[in-house]
C-alpha positions as semicolon CSV with decimal commas, in nm:
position;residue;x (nm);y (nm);z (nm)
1;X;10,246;9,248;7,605
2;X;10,441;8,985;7,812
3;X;10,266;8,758;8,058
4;X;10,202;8,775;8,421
5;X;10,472;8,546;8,564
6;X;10,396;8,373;8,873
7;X;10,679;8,213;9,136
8;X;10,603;7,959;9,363
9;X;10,826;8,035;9,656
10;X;10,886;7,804;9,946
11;X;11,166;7,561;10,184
12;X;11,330;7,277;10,011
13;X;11,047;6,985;10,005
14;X;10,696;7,144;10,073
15;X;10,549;6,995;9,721
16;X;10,682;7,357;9,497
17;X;10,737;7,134;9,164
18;X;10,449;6,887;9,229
19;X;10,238;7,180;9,208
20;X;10,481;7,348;8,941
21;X;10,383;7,017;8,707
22;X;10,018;7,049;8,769
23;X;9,969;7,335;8,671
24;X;10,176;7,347;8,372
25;X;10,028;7,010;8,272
26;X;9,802;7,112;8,075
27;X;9,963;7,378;7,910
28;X;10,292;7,200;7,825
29;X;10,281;7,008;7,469
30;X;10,497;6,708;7,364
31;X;10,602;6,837;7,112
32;X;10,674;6,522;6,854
33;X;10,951;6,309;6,886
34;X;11,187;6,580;6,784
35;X;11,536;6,460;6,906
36;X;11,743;6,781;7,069
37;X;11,411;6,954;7,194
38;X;11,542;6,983;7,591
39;X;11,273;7,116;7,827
40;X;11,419;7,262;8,151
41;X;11,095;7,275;8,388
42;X;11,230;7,589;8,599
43;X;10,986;7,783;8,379
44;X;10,681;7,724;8,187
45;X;10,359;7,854;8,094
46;X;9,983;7,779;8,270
47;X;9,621;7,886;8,209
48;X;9,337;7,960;8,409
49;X;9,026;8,051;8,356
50;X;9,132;8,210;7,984
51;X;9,468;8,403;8,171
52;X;9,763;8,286;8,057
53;X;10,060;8,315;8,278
54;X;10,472;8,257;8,322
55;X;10,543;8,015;8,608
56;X;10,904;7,977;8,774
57;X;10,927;7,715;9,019
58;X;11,235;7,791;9,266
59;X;11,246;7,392;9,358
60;X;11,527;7,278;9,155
61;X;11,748;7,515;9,191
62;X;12,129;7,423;9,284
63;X;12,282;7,690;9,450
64;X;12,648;7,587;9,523
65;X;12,762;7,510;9,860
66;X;12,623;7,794;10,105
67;X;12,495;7,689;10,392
68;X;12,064;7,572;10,383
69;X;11,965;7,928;10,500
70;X;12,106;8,113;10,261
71;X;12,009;7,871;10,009
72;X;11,663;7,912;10,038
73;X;11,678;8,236;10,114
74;X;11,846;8,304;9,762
75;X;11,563;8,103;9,553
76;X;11,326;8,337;9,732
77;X;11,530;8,695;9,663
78;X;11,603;8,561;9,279
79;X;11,179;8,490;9,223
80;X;11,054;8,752;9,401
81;X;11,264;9,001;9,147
82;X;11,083;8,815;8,854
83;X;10,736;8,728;8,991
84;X;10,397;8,953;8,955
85;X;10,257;8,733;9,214
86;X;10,431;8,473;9,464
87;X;10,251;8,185;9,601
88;X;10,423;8,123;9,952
89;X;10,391;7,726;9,961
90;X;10,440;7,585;10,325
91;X;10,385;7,200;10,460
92;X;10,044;7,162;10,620
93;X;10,178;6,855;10,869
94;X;10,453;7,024;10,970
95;X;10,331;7,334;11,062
96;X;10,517;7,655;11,054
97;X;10,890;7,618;11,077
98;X;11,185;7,853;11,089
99;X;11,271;7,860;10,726
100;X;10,868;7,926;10,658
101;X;11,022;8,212;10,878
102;X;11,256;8,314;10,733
103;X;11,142;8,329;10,387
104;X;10,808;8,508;10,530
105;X;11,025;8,816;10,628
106;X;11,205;8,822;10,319
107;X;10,854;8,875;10,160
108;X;10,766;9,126;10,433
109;X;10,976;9,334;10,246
110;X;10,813;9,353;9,861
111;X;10,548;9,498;9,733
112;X;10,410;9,197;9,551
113;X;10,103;9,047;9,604
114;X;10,150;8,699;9,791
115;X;9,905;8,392;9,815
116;X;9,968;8,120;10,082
117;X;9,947;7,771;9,970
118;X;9,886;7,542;10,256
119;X;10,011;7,178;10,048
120;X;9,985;6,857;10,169
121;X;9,624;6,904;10,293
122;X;9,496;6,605;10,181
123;X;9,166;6,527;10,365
124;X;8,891;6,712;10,589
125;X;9,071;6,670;10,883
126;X;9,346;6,822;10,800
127;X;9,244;7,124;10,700
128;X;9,200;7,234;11,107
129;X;9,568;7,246;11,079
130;X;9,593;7,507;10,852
131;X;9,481;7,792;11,105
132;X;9,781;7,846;11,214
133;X;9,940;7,965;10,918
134;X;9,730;8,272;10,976
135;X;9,999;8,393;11,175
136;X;10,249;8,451;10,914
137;X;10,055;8,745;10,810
138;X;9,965;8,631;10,473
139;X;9,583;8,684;10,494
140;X;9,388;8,308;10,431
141;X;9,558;8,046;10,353
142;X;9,482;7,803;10,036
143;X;9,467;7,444;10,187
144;X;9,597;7,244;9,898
145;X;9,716;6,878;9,776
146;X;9,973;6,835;9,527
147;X;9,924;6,470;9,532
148;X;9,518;6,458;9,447
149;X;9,491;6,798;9,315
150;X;9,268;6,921;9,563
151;X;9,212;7,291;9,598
152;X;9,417;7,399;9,298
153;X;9,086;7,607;9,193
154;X;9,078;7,803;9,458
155;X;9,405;7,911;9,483
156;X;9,453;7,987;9,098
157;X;9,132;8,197;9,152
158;X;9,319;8,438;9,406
159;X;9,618;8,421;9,227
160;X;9,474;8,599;8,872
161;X;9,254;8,824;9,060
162;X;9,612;9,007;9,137
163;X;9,713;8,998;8,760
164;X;9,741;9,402;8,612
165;X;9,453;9,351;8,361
166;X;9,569;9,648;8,133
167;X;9,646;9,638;7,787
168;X;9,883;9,796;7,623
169;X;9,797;9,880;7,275
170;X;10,013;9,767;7,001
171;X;10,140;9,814;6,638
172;X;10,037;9,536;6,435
173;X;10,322;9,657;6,190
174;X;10,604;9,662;6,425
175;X;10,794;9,339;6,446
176;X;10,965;9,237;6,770
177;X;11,218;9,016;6,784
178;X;11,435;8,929;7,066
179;X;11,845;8,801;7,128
180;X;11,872;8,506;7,298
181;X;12,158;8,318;7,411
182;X;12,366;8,231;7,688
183;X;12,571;8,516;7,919
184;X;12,833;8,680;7,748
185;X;12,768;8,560;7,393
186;X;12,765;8,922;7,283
187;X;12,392;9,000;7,238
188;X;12,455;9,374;7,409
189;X;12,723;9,451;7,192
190;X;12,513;9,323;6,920
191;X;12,184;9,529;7,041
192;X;12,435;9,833;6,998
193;X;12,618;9,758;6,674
194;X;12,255;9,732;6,514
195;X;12,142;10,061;6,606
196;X;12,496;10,230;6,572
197;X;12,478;10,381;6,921
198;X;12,571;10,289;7,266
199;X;12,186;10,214;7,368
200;X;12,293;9,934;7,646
201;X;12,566;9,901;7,832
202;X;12,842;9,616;7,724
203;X;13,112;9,427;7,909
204;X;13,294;9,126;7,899
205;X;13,121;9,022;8,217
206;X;12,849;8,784;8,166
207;X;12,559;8,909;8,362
208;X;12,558;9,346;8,290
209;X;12,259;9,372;8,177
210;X;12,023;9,353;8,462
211;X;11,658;9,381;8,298
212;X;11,499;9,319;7,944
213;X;11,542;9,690;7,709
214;X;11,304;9,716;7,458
215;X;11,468;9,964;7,157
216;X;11,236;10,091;6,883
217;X;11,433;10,185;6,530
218;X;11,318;10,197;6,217
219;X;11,460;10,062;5,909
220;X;11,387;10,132;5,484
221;X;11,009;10,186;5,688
222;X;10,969;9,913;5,856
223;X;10,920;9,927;6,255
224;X;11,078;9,705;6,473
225;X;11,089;9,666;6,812
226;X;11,422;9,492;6,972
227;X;11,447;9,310;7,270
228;X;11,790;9,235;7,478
229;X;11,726;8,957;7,726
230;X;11,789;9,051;8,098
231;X;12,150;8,843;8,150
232;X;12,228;8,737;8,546
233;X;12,399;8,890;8,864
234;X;12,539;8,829;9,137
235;X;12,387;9,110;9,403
236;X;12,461;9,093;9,781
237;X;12,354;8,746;9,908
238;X;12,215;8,647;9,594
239;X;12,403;8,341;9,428
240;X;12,163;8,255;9,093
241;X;12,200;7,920;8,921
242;X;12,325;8,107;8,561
243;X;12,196;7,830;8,318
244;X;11,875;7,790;8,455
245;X;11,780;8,174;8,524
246;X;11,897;8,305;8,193
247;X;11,645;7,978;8,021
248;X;11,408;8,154;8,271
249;X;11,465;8,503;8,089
250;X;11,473;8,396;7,764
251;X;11,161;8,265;7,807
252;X;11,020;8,577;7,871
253;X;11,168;8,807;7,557
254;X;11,085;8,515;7,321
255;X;10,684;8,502;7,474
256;X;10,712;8,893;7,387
257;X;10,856;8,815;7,010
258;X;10,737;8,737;6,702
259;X;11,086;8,618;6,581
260;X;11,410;8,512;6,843
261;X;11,765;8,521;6,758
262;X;11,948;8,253;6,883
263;X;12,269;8,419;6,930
264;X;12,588;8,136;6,965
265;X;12,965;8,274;7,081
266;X;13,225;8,126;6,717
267;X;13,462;8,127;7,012
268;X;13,338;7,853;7,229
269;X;13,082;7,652;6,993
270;X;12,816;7,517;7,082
271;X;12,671;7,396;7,437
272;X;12,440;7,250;7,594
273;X;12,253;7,577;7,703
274;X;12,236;7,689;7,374
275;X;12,057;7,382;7,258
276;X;11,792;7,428;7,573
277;X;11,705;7,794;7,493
278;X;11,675;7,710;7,140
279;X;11,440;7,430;7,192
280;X;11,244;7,662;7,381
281;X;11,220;7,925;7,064
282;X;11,073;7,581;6,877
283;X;10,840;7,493;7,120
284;X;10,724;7,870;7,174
285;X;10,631;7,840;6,774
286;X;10,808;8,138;6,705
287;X;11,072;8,265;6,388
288;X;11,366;8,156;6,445
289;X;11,754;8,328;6,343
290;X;12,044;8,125;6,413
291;X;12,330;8,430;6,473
292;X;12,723;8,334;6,498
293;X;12,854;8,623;6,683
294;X;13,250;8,680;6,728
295;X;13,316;8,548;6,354
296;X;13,605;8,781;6,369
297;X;13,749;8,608;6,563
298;X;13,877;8,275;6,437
299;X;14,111;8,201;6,208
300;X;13,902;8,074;5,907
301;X;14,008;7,829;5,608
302;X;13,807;7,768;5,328
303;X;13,597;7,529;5,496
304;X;13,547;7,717;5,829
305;X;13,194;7,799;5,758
306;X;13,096;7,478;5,618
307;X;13,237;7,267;5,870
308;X;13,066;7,540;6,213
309;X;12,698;7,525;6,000
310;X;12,726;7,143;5,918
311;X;12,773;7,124;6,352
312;X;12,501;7,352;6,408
313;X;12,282;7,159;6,171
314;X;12,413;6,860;6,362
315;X;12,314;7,006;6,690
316;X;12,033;7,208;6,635
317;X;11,877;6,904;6,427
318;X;11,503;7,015;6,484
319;X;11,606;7,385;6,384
320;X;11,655;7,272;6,019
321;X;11,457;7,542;5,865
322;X;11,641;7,832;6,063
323;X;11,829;8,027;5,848
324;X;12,223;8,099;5,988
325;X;12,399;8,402;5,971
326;X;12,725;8,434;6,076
327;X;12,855;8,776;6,213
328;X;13,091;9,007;6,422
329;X;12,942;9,296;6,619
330;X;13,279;9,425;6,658
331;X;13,347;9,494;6,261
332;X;13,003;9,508;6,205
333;X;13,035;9,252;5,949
334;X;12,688;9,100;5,791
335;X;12,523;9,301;6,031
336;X;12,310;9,510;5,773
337;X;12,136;9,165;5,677
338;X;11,958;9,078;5,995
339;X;11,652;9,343;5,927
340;X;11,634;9,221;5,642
341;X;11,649;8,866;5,707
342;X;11,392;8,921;6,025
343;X;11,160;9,067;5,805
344;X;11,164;8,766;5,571
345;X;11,105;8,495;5,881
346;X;10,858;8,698;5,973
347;X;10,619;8,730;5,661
348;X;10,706;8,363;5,636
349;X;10,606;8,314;5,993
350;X;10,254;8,511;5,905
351;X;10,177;8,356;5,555
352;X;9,926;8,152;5,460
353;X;9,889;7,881;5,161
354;X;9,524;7,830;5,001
355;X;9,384;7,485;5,080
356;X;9,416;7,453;4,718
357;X;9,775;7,463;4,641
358;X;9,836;7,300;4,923
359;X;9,670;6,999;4,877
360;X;9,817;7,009;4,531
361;X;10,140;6,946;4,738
362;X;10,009;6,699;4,954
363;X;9,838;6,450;4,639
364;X;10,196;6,457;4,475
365;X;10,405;6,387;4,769
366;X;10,150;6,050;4,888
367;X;10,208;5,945;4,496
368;X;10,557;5,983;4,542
369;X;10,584;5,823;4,851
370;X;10,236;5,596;4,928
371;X;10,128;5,651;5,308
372;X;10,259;5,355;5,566
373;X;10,044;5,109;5,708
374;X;10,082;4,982;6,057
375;X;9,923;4,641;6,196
376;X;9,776;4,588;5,831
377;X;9,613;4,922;5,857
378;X;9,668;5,194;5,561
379;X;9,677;5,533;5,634
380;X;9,435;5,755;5,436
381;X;9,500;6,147;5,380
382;X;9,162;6,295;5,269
383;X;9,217;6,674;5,277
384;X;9,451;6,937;5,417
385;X;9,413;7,317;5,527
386;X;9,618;7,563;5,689
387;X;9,365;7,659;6,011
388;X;9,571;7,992;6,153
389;X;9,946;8,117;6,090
390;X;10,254;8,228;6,350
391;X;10,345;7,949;6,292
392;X;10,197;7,793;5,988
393;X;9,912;7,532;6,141
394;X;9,837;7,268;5,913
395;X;9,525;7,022;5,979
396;X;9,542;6,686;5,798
397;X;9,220;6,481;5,793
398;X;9,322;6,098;5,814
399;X;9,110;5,784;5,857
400;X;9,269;5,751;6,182
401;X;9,508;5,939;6,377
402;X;9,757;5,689;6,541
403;X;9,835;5,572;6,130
404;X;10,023;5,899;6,113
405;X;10,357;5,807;6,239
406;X;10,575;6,109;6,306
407;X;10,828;6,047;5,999
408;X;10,532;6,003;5,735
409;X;10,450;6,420;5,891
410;X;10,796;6,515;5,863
411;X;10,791;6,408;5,504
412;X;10,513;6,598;5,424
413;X;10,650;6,889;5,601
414;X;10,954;6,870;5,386
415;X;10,729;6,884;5,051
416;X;10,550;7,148;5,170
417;X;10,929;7,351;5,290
418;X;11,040;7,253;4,887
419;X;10,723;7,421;4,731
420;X;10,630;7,726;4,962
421;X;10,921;7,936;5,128
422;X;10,883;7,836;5,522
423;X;11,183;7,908;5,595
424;X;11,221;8,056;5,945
425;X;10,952;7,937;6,054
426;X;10,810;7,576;6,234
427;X;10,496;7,430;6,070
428;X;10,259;7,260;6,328
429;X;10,098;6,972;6,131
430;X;9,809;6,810;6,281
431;X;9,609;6,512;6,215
432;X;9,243;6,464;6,261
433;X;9,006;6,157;6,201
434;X;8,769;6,258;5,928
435;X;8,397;6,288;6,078
């Protein structure tokens, strides 16, 4: 079941991404020193009080050159079509103004549940100020500071009491998997060359597909459940930033997956975009599928395919355990391999490795490469498990964690990739000080 996604909504400058940060902050790993990993912060995860929930933060969005009314006005249509619940952030020492206004009425209009955040409230006294914010209709407002942290609690408490606490009950059999990519790389066309039937409607415009389709089919008896990411459009008054909105739906399928395709256009190559969504199928921990759609379409020598996966490999350095496949949705070619091929990721995704062999692994790989020492300290490897799968989690016990430099891991991750099939899949290795 996807996540409750929260929107902070709110004028240019009232503290949105201040708050955005804090309460992501806890939730957002660095994740090594992986070079390529982007992180666009338009959308991220948070936790409260054990509910986990999607966050989009409307502050850093670039909408063209419309005038500042219809600017904000946009961030607010674009999040309220996404959110669960809106927080409605206004300035405490400014006071109500005529875009808090503005963006009130647009709200008027939904049927979501909306919690005002009163920021910038950042001592006793200033919390008389915040009475007159009842006027905006909003019920109490949430006196707040983005700058100490204050009141953060108390407003996260009214936000998950509006979460839909039912559960939807699911087969543990059934593997989802979800098509990401940019607009217009062909993941509708692909959705619909998989199952043989026009399921979703294609076009050559990038943004037809307005909301997230979830197709069951059924293949040699396995379930699976496919999911074609919402792409954008461009309704009414409504002017979207593409790149970072269709991160911001990505996000979402690949939360909901157990294994994402990243789907890449042979036409145009690779760009930037692609490299952000796929960082965020690494960082999500999830299988990963690296699809080359519209292979029909160039005119190939010998070494076309070597030369495209040698860039994606380039590119997509921290992706090196993705498998590639490279296909046409048109001519169906290669097409009848991707079930299988998900299937694979995903029992690799799910398995597990007996402390055992594994350990096996890890004595032969410090013999054939002894462990670093830093400042005239040694490193010492004592014992390895593997504490939970999807992904593969790997604990190390060291004699102290700051010995294990991030190359000496990614050498050990490599041993374990040449002994145990991984591929598909990210391993998390951790290290811990033996107690």
């Amino acid at each position: 079941m996807s996540l409750p996604t929260v929107a902070i909504v709110g004028k240019p400058n009232v503290g949105k991404s201040t708050i955005f940060n804090r309460i992501a902050g806890e939730r957002i790993s660095i994740v090594e020193d992986t070079p390529g990993v982007t992180r666009d912060r338009i959308y991220s995860h948070g936790e409260w009080l054990g509910h986990e929930f999607s966050m989009i933060d409307t502050g850093g969005i670039e909408i063209g050159d419309q005038p500042f009314v219809k600017q904000i006005t946009a961030q607010a249509e674009i999040a309220i079509d996404e959110a669960d619940v809106i927080i409605f952030m206004v300035n405490g020492k400014e006071g109500i103004t005529n875009a808090d206004d503005n963006i009130a009425r647009i709200l008027y209009r939904t049927n979501k549940p909306i919690v005002l955040a009163v920021n910038k409230v950042d001592n006793f006294e200033s919390r008389a100020n915040i009475y007159d914010f009842y006027s905006l209709g909003f019920g109490d407002p949430y006196p707040i500071s983005g700058a100490h942290g204050l009141g953060l609690g108390d407003l996260l408490d009214e936000v998950i009491k509006n979460f839909d606490e039912k559960t939807e009950e699911e087969n543990d059999d059934n593997i989802k998997f979800s098509l990401i990519g940019r607009p217009n790389v062909g993941k509708s066309s692909l959705v619909n060359a998989i199952l043989g039937e026009d399921r979703v409607i294609v076009s050559n415009v990038a943004g037809t597909t307005r909301d997230a389709i979830n197709t069951e089919f059924e293949q040699d008896g396995q379930e699976f459940t496919m999911v074609d990411t919402a792409g954008l459009r461009k309704r009414g008054k409504v002017y979207e930033n593409t790149e970072r909105y269709s991160v911001m739906r990505a996000m979402k399928a690949i939360d909901n997956s157990d294994v994402a395709l990243i789907v890449l256009n042979a036409e145009e190559g690779i760009r930037e975009q692609d490299k952000r969504i796929a960082g965020y199928a690494h960082e999500g921990g999830k299988g990963v599928i690296i699809i080359v759609n519209k292979w029909d379409t160039l005119k190939k020598t010998s070494k076309t395919q070597q030369e495209f996966e040698a860039g994606i490999r380039s590119q997509f350095q921290y992706l090196s355990y993705a498998p590639i496949l490279f296909v046409s949705a048109k001519t169906k070619q290669r097409l009848s391999q991707i079930p299988d091929l998900i299937k694979r990721v995903y029992d690799n995704h799910a398995k597990r490795i007996s402390s055992s062999m594994l350990n096996d692994v890890l004595m032969d790989a410090i013999a054939m490469t002894p462990t670093p020492s830093i400042n005239g300290r040694k490193l010492r490897i004592y014992y390895a498990t593997q504490v939970t799968s999807e992904p593969p989690t790997i604990v190390i016990f060291v004699n102290d964690e700051e010995l294990m430099h991030f190359s000496y891991r990614r050498y050990i991750e490599n041993q374990i990739r040449e002994h145990f099939d991984f591929s598909g899949t990210p391993i998390k290795i951790i290290s811990r000080k033996r107690k």
